[in-house]
KELO-174521 format. One record per atom (N, C-alpha, C): residue number from 0; atom name; x, y, z. Coordinates in pm, 1 decimal, padded with zeros to 6 digits, always signed. Layout:
NUM:CA:X:Y:Z
...
END
This chain:
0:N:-10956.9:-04691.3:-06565.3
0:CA:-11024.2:-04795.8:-06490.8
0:C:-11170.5:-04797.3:-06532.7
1:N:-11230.3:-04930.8:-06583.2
1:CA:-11380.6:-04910.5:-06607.7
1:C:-11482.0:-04842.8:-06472.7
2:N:-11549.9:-04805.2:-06512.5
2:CA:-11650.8:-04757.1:-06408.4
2:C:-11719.8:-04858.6:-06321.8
3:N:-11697.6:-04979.9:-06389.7
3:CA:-11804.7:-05083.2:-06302.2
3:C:-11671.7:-05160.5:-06160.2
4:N:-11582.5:-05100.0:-06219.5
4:CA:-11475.7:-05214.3:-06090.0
4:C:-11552.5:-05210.6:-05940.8
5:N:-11491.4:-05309.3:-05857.2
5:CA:-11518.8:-05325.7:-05809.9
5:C:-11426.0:-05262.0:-05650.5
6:N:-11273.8:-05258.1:-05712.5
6:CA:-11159.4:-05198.0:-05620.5
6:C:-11155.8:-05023.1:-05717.0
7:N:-11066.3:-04966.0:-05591.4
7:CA:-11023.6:-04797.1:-05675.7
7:C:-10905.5:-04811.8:-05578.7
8:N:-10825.5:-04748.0:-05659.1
8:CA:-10694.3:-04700.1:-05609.2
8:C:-10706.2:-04568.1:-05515.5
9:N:-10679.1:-04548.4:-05379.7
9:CA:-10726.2:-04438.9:-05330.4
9:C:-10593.3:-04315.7:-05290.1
10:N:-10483.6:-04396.7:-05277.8
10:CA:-10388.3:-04307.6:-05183.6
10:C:-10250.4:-04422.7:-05282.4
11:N:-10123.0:-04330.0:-05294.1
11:CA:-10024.3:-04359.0:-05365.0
11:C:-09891.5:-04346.8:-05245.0
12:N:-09847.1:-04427.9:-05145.6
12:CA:-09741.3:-04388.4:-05109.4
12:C:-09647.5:-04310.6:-05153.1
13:N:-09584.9:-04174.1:-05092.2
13:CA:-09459.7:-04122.4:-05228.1
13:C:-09351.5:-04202.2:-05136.3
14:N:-09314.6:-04276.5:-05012.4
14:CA:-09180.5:-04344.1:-05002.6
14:C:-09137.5:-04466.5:-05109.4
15:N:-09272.1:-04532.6:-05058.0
15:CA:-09219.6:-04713.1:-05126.4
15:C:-09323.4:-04708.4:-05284.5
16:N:-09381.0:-04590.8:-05305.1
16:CA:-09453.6:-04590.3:-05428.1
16:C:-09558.7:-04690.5:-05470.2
17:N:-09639.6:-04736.4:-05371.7
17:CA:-09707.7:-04886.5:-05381.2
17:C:-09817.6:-04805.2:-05356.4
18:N:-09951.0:-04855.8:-05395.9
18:CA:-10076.3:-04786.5:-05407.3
18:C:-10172.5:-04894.2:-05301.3
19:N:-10241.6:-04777.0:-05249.5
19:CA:-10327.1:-04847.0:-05154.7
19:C:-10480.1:-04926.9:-05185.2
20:N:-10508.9:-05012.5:-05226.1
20:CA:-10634.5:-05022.8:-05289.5
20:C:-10784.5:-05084.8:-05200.2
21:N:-10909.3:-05045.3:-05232.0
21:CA:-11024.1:-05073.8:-05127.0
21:C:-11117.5:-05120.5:-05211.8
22:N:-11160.8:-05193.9:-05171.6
22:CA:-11307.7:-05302.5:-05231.5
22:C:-11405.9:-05162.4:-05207.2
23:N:-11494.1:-05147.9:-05323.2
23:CA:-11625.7:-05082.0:-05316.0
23:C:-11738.1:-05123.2:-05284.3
24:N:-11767.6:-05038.5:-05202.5
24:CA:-11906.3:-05091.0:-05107.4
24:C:-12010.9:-05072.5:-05117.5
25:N:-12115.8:-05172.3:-05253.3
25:CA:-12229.5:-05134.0:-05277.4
25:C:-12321.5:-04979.5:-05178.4
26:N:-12366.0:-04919.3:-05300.9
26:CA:-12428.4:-04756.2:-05211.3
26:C:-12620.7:-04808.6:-05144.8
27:N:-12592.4:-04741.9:-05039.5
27:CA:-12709.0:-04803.3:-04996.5
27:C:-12814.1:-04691.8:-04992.1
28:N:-12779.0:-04625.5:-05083.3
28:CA:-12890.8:-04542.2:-05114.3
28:C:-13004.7:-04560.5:-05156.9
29:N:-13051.0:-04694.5:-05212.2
29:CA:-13131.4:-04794.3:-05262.8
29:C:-13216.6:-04873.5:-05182.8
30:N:-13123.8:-04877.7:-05074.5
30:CA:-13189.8:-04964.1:-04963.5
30:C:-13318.2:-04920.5:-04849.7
31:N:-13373.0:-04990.5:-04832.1
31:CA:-13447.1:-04943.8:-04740.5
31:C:-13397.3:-04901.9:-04574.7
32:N:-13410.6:-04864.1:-04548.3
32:CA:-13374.2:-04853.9:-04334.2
32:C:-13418.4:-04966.6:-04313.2
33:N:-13421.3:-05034.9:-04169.6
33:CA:-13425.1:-05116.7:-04105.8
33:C:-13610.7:-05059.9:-04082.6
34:N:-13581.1:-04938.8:-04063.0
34:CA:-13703.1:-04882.5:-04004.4
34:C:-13799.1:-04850.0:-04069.5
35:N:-13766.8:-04828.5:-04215.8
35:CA:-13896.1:-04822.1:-04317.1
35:C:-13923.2:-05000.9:-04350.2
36:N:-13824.3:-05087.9:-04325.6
36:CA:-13914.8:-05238.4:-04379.8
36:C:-14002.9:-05269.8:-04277.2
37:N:-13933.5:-05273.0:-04114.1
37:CA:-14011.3:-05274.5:-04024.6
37:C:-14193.8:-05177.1:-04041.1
38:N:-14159.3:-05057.7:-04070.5
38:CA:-14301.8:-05018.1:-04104.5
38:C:-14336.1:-05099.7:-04195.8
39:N:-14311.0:-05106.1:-04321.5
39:CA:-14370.9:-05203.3:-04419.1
39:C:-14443.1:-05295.8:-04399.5
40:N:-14324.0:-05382.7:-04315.3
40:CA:-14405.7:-05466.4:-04249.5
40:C:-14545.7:-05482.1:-04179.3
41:N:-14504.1:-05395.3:-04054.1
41:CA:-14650.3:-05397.9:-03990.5
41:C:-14750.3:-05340.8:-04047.3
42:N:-14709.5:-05263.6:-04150.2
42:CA:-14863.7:-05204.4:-04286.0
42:C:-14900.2:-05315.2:-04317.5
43:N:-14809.6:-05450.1:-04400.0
43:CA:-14854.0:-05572.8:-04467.5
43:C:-14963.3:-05629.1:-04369.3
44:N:-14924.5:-05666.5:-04232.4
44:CA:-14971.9:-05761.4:-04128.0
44:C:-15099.9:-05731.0:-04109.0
45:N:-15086.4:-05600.9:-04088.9
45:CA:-15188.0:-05522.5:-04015.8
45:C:-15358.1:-05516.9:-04139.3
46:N:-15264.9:-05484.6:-04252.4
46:CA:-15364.9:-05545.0:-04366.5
46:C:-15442.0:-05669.3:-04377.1
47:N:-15302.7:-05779.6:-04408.2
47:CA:-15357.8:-05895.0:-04408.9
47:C:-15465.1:-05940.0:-04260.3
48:N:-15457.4:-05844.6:-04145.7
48:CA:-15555.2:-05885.6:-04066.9
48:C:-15671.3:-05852.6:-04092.8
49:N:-15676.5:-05748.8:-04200.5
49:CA:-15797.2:-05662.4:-04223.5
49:C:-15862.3:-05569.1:-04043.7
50:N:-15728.7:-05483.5:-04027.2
50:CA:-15748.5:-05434.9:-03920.2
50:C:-15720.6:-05295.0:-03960.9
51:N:-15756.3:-05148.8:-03850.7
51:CA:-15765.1:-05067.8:-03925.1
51:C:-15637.7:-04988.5:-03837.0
52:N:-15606.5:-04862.6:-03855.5
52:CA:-15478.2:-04834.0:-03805.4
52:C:-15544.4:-04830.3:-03662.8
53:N:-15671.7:-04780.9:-03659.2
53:CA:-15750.9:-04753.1:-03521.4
53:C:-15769.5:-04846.1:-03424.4
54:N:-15795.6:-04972.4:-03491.0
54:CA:-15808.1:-05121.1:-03435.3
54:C:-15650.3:-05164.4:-03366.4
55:N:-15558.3:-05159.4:-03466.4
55:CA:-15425.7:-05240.5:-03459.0
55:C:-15360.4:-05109.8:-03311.7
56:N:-15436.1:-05005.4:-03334.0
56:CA:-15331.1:-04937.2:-03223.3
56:C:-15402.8:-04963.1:-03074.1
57:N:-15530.4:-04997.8:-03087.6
57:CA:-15587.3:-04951.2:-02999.2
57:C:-15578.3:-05104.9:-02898.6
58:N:-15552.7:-05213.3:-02977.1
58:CA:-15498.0:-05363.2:-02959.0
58:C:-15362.2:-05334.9:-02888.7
59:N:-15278.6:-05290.0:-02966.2
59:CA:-15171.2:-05258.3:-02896.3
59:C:-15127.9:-05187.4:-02810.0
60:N:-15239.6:-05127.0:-02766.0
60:CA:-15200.4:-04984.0:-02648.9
60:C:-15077.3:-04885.3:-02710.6
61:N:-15113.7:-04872.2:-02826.3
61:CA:-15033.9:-04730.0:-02864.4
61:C:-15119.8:-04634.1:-02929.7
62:N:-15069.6:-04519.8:-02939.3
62:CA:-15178.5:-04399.8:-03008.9
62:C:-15136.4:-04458.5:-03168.5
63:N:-15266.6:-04377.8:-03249.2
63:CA:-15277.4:-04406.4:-03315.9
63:C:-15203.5:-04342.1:-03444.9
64:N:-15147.0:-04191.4:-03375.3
64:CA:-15026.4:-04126.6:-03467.4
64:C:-14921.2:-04187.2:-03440.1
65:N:-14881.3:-04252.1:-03357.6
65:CA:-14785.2:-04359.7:-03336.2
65:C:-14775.9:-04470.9:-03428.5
66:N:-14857.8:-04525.3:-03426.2
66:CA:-14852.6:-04626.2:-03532.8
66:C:-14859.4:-04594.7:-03637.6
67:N:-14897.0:-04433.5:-03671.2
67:CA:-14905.5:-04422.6:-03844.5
67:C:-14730.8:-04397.7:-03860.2
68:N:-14694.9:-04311.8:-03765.6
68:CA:-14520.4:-04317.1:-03776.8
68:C:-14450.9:-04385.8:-03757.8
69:N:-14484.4:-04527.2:-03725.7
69:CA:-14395.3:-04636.5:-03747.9
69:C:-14432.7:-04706.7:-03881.3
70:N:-14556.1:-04715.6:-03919.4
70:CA:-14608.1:-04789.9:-04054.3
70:C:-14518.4:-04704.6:-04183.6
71:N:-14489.5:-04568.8:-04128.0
71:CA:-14415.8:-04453.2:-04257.7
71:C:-14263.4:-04487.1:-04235.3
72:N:-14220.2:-04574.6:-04122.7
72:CA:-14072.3:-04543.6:-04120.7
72:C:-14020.9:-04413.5:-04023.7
73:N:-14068.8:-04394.4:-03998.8
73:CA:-14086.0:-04219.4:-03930.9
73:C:-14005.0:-04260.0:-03806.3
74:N:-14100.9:-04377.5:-03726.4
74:CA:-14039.7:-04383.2:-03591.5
74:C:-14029.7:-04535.2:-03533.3
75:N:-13926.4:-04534.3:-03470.6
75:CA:-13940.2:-04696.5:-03412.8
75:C:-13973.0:-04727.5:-03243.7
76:N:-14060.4:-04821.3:-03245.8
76:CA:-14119.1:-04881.4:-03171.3
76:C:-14045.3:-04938.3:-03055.6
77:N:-14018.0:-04934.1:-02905.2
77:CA:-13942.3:-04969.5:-02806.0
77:C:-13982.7:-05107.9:-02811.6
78:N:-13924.2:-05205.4:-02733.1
78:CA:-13897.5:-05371.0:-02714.7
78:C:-14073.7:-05422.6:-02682.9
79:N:-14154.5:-05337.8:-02626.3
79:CA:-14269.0:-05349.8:-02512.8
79:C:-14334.8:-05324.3:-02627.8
80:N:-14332.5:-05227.6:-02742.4
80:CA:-14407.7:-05189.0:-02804.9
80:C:-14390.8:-05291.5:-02930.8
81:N:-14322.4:-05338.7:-02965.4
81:CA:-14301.7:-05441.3:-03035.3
81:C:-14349.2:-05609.6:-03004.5
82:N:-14319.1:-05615.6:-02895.7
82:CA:-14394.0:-05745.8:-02840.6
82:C:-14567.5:-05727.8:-02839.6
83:N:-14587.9:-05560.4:-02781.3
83:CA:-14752.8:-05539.4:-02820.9
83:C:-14851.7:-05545.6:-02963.1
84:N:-14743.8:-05525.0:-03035.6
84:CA:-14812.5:-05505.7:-03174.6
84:C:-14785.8:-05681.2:-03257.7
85:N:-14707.9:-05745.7:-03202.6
85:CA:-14719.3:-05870.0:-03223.1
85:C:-14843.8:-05959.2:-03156.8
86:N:-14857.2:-05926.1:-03067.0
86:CA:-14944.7:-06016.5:-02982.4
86:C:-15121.9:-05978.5:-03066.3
87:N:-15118.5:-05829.4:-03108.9
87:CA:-15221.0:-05781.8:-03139.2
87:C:-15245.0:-05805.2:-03291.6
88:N:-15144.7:-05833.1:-03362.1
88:CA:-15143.9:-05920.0:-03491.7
88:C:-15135.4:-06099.4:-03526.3
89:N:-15161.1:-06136.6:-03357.4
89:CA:-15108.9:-06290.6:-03382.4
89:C:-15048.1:-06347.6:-03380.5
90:N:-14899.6:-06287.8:-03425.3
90:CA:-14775.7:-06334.1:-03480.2
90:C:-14675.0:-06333.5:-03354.9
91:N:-14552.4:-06390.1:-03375.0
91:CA:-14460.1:-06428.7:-03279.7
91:C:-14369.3:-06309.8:-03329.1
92:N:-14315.3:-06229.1:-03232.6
92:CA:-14224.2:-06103.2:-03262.4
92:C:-14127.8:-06103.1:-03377.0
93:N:-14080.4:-06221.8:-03394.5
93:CA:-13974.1:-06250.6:-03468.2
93:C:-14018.6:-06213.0:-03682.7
94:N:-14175.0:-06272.9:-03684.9
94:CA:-14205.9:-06243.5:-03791.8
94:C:-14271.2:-06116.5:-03840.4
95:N:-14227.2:-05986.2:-03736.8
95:CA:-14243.1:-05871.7:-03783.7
95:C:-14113.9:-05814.9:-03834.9
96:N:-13996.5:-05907.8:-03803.0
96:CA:-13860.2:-05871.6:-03887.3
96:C:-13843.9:-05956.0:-04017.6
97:N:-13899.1:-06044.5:-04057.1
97:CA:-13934.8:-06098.2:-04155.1
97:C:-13955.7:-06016.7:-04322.4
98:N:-13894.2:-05984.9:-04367.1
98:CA:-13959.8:-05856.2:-04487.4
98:C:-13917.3:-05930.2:-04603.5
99:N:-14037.6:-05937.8:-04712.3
99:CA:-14014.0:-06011.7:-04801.8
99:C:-13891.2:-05955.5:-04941.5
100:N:-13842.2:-06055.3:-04976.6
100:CA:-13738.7:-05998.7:-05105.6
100:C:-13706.6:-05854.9:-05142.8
101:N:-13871.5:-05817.9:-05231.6
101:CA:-13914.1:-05727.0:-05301.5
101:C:-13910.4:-05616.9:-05220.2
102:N:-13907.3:-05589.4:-05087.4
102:CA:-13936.5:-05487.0:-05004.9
102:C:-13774.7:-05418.7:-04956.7
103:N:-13681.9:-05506.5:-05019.3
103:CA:-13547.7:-05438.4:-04955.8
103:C:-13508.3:-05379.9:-05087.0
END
């Protein structure tokens, strides 16, 4: 079987001798978390505001090692804390899930 297929044969019935076969599921080892684009993100925003991690946390009522561990992917932000860091960037919550092409 070439290496690039896309199915593999995994398991061989021994009654009816018919082979079981499964679609391969791109490895997402490549991918980013949900939780490192989300940081990404609010690094981009927080930039393009020309705000500093000190500013953007202190807007948002979160500490400021807080926000460096969500900007790293490290940690994610509760519903309250997410609506805060929107309001304190401008933006409508929705375009902090927004992550461009290049970033996944």
């Amino acid at each position: 079987m070439p290496p690039c297929s896309l199915t593999r044969n995994i398991a061989r019935c021994t009654r009816s001798k018919t082979t079981a076969t499964i679609i391969r599921v791109p490895s997402r080892r490549n991918q980013k978390s949900l939780r490192a684009l989300f940081g990404t993100r609010i690094r981009g925003l927080r930039r393009s505001a020309n705000l500093t991690q000190e500013r953007l946390a202190e807007k948002a009522k979160i500490s400021v090692d807080f926000l460096s561990l969500i900007e790293r992917g490290r940690n994610s932000p509760s519903f309250e804390n997410i609506e805060n860091l929107a309001r304190a960037l401008g933006v409508p919550a929705v375009e902090l899930f927004t992550f461009e092409e290049n970033d996944q």
